[in-house]
C-alpha positions as CSV (number, residue, x, y, z in Angstrom):
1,X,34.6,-19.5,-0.6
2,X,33.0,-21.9,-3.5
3,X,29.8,-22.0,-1.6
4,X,29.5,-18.0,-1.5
5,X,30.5,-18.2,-5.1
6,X,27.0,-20.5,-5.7
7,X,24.7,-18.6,-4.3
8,X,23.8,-16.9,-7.3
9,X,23.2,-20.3,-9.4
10,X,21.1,-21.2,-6.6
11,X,18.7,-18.3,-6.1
12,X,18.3,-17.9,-9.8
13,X,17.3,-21.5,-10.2
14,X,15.0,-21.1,-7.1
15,X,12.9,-18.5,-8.5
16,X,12.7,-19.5,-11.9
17,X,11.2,-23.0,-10.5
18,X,9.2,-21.0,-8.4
19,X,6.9,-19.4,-10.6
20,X,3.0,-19.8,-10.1
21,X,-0.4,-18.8,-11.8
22,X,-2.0,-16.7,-9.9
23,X,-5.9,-16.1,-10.1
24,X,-7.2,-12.9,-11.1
25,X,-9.3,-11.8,-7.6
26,X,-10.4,-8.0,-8.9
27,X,-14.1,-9.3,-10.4
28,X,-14.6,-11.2,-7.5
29,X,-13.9,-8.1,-5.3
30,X,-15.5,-6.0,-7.9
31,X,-18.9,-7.9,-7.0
32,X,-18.8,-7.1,-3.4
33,X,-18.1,-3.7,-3.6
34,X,-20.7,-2.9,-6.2
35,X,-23.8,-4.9,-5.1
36,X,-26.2,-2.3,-3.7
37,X,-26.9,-3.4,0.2
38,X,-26.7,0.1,1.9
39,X,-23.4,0.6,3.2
40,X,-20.9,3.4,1.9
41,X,-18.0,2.2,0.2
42,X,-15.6,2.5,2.7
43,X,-17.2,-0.4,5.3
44,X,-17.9,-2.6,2.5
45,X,-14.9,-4.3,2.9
46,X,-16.3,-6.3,6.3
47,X,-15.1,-5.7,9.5
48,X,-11.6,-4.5,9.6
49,X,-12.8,-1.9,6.8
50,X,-14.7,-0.8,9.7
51,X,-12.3,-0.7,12.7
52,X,-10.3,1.2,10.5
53,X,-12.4,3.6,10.0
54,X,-13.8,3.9,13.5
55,X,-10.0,4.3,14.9
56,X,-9.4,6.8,12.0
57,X,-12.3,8.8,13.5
58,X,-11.4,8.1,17.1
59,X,-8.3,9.9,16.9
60,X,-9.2,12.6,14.6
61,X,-11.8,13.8,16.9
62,X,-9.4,13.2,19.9
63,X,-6.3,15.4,17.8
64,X,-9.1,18.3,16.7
65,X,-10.1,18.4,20.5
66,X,-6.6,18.4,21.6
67,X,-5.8,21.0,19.4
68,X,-8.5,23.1,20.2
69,X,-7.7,23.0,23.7
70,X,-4.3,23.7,23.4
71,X,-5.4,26.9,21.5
72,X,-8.2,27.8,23.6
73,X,-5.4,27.6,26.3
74,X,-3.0,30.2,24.4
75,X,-5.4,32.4,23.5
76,X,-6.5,33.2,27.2
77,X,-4.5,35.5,29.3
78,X,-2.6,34.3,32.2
79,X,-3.9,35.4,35.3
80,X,-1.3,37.9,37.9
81,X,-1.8,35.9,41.1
């Protein structure tokens, strides 16, 4: 029971000890994504920038084509056979 009683003295004094500087990054990314070399804004961030946006297009072309079917499908008259 005194070690559950603790815990609290312990975490508080582990992040109080804990505490870092960290470096400002935002000019540094600022830099890349305002030098002018051609590419839109949204693959300037290298290459997952643009897997992320090739997969975002992959399956919105895929969902408006599967929709589209689905519709084309319900719009045509079932056939008496």
């Amino acid at each position: 029971m005194r070690h559950l009683l603790s815990i609290p003295r312990l975490a508080s004094r582990a992040f109080s000890t804990t505490v870092r500087q960290m470096k400002n990054k935002v000019p540094e990314r600022q830099k890349v994504f305002l030098e002018d070399n051609g590419l839109p804004i949204h693959i300037k961030g290298g290459s997952t920038d643009v897997l992320l946006y090739r997969l975002t297009m992959t399956i919105t072309i895929a969902g408006t084509g599967f929709s589209l079917y689905w519709l084309l499908l319900a719009c045509l008259p079932k056939s008496k056979a």
